[in-house]
LOTIMI-404877 format. One record per residue (C-alpha): residue number from 1; x, y, z. Coordinates in nm, 3 decimals, padded with zeros to 5 digits, m for minus. Each point is the difference from the previous one (the first is absolute). Layout:
N
- NUM,X,Y,Z
...
end
This chain:
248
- 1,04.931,m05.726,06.062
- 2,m00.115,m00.234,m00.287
- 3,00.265,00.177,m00.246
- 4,00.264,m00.095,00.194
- 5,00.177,m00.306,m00.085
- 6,00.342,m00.142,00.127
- 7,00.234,m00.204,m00.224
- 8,00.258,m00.194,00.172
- 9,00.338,m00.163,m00.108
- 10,00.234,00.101,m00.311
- 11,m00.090,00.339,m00.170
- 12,00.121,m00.171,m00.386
- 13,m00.205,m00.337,00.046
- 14,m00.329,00.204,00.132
- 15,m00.001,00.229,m00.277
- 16,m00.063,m00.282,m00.160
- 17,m00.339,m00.097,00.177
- 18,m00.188,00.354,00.002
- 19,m00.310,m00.058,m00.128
- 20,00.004,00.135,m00.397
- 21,m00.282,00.281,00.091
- 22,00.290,00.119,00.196
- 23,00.209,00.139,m00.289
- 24,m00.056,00.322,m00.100
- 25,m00.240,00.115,00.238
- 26,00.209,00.160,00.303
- 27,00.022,00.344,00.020
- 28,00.299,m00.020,00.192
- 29,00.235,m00.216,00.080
- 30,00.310,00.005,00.282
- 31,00.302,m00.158,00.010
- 32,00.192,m00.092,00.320
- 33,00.218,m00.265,m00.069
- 34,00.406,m00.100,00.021
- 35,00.280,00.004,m00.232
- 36,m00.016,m00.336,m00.019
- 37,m00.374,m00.100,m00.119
- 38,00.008,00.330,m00.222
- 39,00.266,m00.148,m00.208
- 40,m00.240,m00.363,m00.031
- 41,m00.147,m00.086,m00.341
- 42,m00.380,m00.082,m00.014
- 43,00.022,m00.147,m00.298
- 44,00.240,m00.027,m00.303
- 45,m00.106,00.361,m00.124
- 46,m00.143,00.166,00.291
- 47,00.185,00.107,00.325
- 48,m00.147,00.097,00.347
- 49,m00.032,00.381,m00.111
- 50,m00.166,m00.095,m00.327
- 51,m00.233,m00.253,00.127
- 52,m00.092,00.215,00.233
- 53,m00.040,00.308,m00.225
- 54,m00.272,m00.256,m00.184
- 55,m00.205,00.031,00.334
- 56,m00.082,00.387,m00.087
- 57,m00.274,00.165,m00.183
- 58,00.092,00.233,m00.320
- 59,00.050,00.303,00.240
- 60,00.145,m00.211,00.270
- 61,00.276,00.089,00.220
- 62,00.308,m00.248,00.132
- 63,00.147,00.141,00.361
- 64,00.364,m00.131,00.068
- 65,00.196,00.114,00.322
- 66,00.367,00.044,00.007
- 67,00.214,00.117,m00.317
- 68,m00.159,m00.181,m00.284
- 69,m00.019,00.278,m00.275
- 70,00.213,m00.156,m00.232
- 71,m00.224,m00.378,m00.016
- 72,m00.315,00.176,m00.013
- 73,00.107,00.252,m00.280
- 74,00.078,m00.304,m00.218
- 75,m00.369,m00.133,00.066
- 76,m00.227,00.347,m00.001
- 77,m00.056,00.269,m00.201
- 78,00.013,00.269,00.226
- 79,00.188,m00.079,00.360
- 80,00.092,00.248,00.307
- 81,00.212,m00.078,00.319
- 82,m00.171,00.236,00.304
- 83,00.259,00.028,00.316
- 84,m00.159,00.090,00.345
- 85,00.267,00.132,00.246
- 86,m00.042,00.003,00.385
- 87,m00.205,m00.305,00.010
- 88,m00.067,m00.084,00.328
- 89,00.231,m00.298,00.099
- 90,00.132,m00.089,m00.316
- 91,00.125,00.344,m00.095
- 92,m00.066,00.013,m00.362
- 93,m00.222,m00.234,m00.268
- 94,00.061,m00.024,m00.396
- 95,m00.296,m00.117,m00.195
- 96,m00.007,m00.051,m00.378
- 97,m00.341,00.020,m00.225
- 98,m00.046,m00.184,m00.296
- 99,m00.334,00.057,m00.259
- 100,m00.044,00.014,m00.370
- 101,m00.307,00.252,00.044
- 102,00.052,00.221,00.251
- 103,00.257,00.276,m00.025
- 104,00.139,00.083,00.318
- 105,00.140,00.299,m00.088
- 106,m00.302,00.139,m00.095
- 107,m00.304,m00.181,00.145
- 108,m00.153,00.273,00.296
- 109,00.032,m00.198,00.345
- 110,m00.321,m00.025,00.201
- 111,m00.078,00.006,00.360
- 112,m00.228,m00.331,00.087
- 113,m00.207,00.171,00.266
- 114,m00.046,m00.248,00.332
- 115,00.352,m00.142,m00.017
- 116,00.200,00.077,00.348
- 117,00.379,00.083,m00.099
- 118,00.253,m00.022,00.256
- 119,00.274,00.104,m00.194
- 120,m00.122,00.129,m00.366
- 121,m00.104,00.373,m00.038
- 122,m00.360,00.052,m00.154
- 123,00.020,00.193,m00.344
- 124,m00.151,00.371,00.185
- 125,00.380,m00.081,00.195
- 126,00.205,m00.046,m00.224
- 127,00.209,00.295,m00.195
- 128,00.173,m00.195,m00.270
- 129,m00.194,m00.360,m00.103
- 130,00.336,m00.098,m00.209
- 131,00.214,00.077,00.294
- 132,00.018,m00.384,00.089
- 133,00.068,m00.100,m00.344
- 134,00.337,m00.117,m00.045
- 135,00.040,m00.149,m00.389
- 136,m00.265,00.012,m00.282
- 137,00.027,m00.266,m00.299
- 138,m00.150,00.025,m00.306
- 139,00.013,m00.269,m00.309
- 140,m00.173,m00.224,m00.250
- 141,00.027,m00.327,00.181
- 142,m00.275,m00.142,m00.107
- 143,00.068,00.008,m00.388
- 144,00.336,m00.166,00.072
- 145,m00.050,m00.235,00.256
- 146,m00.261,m00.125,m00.264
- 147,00.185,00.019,m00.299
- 148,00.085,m00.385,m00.125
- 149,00.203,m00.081,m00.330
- 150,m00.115,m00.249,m00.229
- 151,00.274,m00.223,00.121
- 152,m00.191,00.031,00.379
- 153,m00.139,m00.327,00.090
- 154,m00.117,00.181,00.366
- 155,m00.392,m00.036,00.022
- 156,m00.017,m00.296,m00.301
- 157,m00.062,m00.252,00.215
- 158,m00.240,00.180,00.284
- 159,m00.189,m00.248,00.161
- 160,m00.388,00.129,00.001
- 161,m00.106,m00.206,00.285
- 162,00.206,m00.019,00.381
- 163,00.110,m00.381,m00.015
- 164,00.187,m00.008,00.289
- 165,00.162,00.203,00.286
- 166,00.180,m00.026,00.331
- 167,m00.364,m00.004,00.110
- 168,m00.139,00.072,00.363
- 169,m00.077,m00.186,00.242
- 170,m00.359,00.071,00.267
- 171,m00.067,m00.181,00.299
- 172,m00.343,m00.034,00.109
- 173,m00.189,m00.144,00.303
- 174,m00.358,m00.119,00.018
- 175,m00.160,00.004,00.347
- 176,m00.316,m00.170,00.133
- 177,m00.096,m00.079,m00.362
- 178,m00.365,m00.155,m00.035
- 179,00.152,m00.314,m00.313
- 180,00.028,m00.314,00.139
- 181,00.401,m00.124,00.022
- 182,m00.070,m00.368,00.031
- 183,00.182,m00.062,m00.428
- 184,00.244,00.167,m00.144
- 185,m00.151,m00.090,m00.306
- 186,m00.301,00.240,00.093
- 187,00.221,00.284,00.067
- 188,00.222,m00.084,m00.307
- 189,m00.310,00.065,m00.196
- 190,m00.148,00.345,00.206
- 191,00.315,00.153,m00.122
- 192,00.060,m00.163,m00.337
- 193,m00.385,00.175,m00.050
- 194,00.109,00.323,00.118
- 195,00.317,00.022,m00.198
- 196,m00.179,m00.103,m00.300
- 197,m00.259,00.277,00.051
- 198,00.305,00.280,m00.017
- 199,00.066,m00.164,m00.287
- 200,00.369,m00.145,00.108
- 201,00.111,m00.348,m00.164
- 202,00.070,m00.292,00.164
- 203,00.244,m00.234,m00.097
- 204,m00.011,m00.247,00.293
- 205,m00.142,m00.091,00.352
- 206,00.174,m00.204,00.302
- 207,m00.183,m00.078,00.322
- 208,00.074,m00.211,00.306
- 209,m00.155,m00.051,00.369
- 210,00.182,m00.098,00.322
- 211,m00.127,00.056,00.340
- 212,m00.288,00.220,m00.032
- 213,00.204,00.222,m00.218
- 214,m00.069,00.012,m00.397
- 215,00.219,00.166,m00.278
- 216,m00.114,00.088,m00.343
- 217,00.232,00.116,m00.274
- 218,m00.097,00.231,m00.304
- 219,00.276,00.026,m00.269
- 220,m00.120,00.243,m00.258
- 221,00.163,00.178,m00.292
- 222,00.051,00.303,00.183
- 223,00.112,m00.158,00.325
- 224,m00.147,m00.195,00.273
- 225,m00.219,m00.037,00.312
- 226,00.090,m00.235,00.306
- 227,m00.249,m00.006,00.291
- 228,m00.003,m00.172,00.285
- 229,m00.335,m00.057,00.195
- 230,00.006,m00.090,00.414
- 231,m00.355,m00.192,00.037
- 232,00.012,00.080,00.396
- 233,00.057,00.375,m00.009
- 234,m00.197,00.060,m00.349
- 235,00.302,00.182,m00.122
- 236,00.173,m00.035,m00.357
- 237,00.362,00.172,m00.088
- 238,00.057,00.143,m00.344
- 239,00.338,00.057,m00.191
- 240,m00.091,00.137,m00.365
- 241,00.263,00.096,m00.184
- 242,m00.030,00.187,m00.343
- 243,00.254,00.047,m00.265
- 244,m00.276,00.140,m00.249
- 245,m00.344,00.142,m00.048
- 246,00.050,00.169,00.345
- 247,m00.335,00.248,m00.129
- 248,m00.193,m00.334,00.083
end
């Protein structure tokens, strides 16, 4: 499935390298993450719960398991903590909702027709729809977690451009590739070209030959390229890492 997408390695740092057409256009997101990373910071302002509450549309909703009622009541608007008993296995589940347009004490559940359930009850089954709901928050977060004094320096010195990051890091292999590998010079300048075209910056090159093997170096702005061409197998390994302009 093309909209599926994995993201490996730590939750904080790759928050960092979603793509910006990310933000604000989920209609829902779900949490399933320790004690531990939930209590990382993203950034000075923003931890994991907030940067990931940026990920959501205007009537977006933020799925936590376990008992997190009190966090996400700090965050949202309107928040809810549902409790299944007689799971299968696991006995019982907690799960908290966060949103800042949808009211879950009144918004009308709906049945999405085609969906097997194993263990959920269709809405024609079920006698009592707020018979899993456990707490029910209601507040004006927003207009105070917004609220800054003139004494606030927080937001004065936003940076309007991504600079840097912890960055990540793709490896790449090209097999049975029709360019000749005989200079490292030549393939220095095939990808200098192509990084050009996306519009990256480069900053520096490095290239060396030994033993039928060539090695070109791109150091750009936003991070760098190293490939390494075999002239016998026409192959050619590529480490690019990125600590900005990821939407490149």
């Amino acid at each position: 499935n093309e909209k599926v997408q994995w993201w490996y390695g730590d939750a904080a740092k790759s928050l960092l390298m979603l793509p910006k057409d990310y933000f604000g256009s989920f209609d829902l997101v779900l949490v399933d993450l320790s004690e531990t990373v939930m209590s990382i910071t993203v950034t000075e302002g923003l931890d994991i719960f907030d940067a990931l509450g940026l990920l959501l549309k205007d009537e977006g909703i933020l799925v936590k398991n376990e008992l997190y009622l009190e966090q996400l009541s700090d965050i949202w608007d309107y928040t809810a903590q549902i409790h299944y008993y007689d799971v299968p296995v696991i006995c019982s589940q907690a799960m908290v909702m966060g949103s800042n347009k949808v009211d879950f004490l009144y918004r009308q559940p709906k049945d999405h027709e085609g969906i097997e359930n194993l263990f959920m009850k269709t809405i024609e089954e079920t006698e009592d729809i707020y018979d899993i709901y456990h707490d029910y928050r209601r507040n004006n977060t927003r207009e105070m977690m917004h609220c800054k004094g003139d004494d606030d320096s927080f937001g004065q010195n936003e940076l309007e451009e991504q600079e840097k990051s912890p960055g990540i890091l793709m490896i790449l292999e090209a097999e049975d590739i029709t360019v000749p590998l005989d200079s490292s010079e030549k393939l220095k300048e095939i990808i200098s070209e192509a990084l050009k075209k996306e519009g990256f910056t480069i900053d520096s090159t490095v290239t060396d030959s030994l033993d039928g093997k060539v090695v070109a170096v791109v150091v750009l702005q936003e991070g760098y390229v190293i490939a390494r061409g075999w002239t016998e197998f026409n192959y050619v390994a590529f480490d690019v890492h990125l600590w900005s302009a990821f939407e490149k």
